[in-house]
C-alpha positions as CSV (number, residue, x, y, z in Angstrom):
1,X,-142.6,-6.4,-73.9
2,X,-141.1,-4.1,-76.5
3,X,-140.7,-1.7,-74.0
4,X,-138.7,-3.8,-71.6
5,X,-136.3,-5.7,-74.7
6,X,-135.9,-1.2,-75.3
7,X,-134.8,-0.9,-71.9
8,X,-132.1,-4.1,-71.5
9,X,-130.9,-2.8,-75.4
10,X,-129.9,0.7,-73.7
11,X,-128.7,-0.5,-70.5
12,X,-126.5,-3.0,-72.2
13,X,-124.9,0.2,-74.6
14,X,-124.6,2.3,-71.4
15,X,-122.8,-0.5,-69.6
16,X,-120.5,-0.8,-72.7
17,X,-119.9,2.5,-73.3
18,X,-118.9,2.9,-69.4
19,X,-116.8,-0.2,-69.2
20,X,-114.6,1.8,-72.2
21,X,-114.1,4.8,-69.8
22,X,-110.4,5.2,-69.2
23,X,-109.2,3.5,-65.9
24,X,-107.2,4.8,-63.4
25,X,-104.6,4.2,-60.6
26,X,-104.0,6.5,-57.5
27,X,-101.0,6.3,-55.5
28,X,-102.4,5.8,-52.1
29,X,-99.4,5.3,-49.9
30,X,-95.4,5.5,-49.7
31,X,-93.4,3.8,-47.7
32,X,-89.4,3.7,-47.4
33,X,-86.7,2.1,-45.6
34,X,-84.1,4.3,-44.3
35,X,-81.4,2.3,-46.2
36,X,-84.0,2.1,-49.4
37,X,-85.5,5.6,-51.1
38,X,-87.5,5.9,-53.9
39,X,-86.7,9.3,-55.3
40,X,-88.7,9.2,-59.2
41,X,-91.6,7.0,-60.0
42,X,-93.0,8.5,-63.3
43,X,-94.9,7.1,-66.6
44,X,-92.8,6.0,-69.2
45,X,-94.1,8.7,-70.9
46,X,-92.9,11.4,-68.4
47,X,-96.4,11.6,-66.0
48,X,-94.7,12.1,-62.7
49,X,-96.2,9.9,-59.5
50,X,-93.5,10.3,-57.1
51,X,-90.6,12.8,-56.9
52,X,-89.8,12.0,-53.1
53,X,-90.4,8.9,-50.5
54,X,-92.2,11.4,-48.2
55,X,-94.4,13.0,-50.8
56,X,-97.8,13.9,-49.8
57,X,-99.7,10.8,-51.3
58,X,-103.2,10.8,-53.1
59,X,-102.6,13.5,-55.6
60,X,-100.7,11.8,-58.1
61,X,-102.5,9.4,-60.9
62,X,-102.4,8.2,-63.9
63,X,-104.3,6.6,-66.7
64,X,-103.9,3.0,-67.3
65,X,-105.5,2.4,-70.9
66,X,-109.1,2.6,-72.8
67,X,-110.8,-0.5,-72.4
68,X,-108.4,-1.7,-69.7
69,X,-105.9,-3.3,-72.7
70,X,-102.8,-2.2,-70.5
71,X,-100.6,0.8,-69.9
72,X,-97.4,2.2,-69.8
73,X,-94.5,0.4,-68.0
74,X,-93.6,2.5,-65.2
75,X,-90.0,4.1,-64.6
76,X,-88.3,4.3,-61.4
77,X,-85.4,5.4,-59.5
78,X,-83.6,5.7,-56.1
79,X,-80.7,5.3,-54.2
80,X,-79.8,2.4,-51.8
81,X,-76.8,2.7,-49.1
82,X,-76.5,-0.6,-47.5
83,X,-76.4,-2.5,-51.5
84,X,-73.5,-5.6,-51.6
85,X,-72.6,-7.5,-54.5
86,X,-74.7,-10.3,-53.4
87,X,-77.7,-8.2,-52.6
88,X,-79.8,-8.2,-55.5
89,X,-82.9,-6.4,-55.6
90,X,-86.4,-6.9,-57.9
91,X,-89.9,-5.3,-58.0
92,X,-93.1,-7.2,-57.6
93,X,-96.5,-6.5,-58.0
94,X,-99.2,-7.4,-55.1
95,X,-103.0,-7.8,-56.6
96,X,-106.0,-7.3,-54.5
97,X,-106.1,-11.0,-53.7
98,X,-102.6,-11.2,-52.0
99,X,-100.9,-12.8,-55.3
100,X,-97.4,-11.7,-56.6
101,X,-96.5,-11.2,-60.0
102,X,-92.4,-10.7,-60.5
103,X,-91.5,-7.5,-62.9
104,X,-88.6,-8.5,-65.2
105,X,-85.9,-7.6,-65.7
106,X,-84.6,-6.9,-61.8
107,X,-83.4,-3.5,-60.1
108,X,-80.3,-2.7,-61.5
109,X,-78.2,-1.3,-59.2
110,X,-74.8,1.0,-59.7
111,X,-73.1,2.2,-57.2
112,X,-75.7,3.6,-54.4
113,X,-78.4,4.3,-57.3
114,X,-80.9,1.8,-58.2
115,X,-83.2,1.7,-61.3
116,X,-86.0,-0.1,-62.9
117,X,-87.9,0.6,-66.2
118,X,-90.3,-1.9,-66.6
119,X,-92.9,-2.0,-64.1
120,X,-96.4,-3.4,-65.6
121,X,-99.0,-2.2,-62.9
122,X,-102.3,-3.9,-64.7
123,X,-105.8,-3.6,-63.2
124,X,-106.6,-5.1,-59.9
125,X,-102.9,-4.4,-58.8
126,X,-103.0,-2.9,-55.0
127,X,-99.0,-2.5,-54.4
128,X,-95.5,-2.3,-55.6
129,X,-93.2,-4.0,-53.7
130,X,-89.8,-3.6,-53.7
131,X,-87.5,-6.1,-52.3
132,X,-84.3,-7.5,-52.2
133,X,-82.5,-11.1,-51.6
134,X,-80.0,-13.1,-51.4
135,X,-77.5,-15.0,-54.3
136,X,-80.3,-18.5,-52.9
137,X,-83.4,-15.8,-53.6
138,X,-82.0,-13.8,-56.5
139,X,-81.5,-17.7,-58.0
140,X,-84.9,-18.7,-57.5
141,X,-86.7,-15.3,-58.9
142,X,-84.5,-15.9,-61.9
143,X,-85.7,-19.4,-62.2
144,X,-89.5,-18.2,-62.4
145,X,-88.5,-15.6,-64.7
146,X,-86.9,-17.9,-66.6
147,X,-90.0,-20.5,-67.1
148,X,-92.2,-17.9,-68.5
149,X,-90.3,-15.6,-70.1
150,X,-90.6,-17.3,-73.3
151,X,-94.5,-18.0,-73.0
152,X,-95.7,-14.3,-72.6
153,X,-97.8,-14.8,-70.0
154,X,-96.4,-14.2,-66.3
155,X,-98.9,-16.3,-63.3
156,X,-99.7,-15.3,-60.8
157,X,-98.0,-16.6,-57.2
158,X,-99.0,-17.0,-54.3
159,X,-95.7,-16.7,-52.3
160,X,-92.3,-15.9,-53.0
161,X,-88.9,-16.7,-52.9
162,X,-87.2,-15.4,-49.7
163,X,-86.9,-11.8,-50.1
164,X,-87.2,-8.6,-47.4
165,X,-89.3,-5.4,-48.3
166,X,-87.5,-2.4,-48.9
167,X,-90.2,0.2,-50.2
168,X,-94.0,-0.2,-51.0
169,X,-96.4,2.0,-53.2
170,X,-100.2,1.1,-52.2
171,X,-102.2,2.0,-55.3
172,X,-106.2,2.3,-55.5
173,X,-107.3,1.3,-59.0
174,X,-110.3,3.4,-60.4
175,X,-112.3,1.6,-63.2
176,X,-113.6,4.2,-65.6
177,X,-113.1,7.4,-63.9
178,X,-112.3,9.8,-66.2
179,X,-111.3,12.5,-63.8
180,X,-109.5,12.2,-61.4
């Protein structure tokens, strides 16, 4: 009996001490529209995940925190060609259950470059989306921004407001990988 309390004692610090194992994402795939590029996707702290729309996937990750409290907002940065003043454009995160999560605060978009420097990837997210809408959309993300922006805590949705996909980043999320 000693020897089997022994046993579940060890396994429960070697399951510990693996669950503190840094955690990884890996970008998986890229895609574009011709109108829509993504030319810099990077760390906020300068790790570099994209440089180019048609860059070779699967070789770029990055770590996303020790014990999985969170990471670094992500940075990125394009150019967009067929942008009017009532096009207004936003990121949004996909998990692996097909929810949505809305990044705040939108793309901001000058002239035919677009940027956005908040992008909070958290485990069990499979894609960036980024999309664009209309003055009707661009009110409605606002108006779900606006409800929880005070409460610090941002649900989950499962649709959203009309919008069209303009670029994607597929992500696979490594828990506890330490080298990748």
């Amino acid at each position: 009996m000693g020897i089997l309390v022994g046993l579940l004692g060890l396994t429960g610090v070697v399951i510990g001490l693996l669950a503190g194992l840094p955690n990884r994402y890996i970008v998986a795939d890229v895609r574009c529209t011709q109108d829509f590029n993504i030319e810099r996707l990077r760390t906020s702290s300068g790790t570099s995940l994209i440089e180019d729309c048609d860059e070779a996937e699967g070789s770029a990750s990055w770590k996303v925190g020790l014990f999985s409290f969170g990471s670094l907002p992500l940075v990125a940065r394009g150019t967009v060609s067929s942008s009017t003043e009532n096009t207004y454009y936003w990121v949004v995160l996909e998990d692996q259950f097909g929810r949505f999560y809305i990044q705040n605060p939108a793309i901001r978009v000058e002239g035919d470059t677009w940027s956005m420097s908040n992008i909070r990837p958290g485990k069990e997210i499979a894609r960036i989306i980024f999309c664009n809408t209309d003055v009707d959309g661009n009110r409605e993300f606002r108006r779900i921004v606006d409800a929880n922006i005070g409460t610090g805590r941002w649900p989950a949705l499962d649709a959203l407001p009309p919008h069209e996909v303009r670029a994607t980043v597929d992500l696979s999320y490594i828990k506890g990988f330490p080298y990748i």
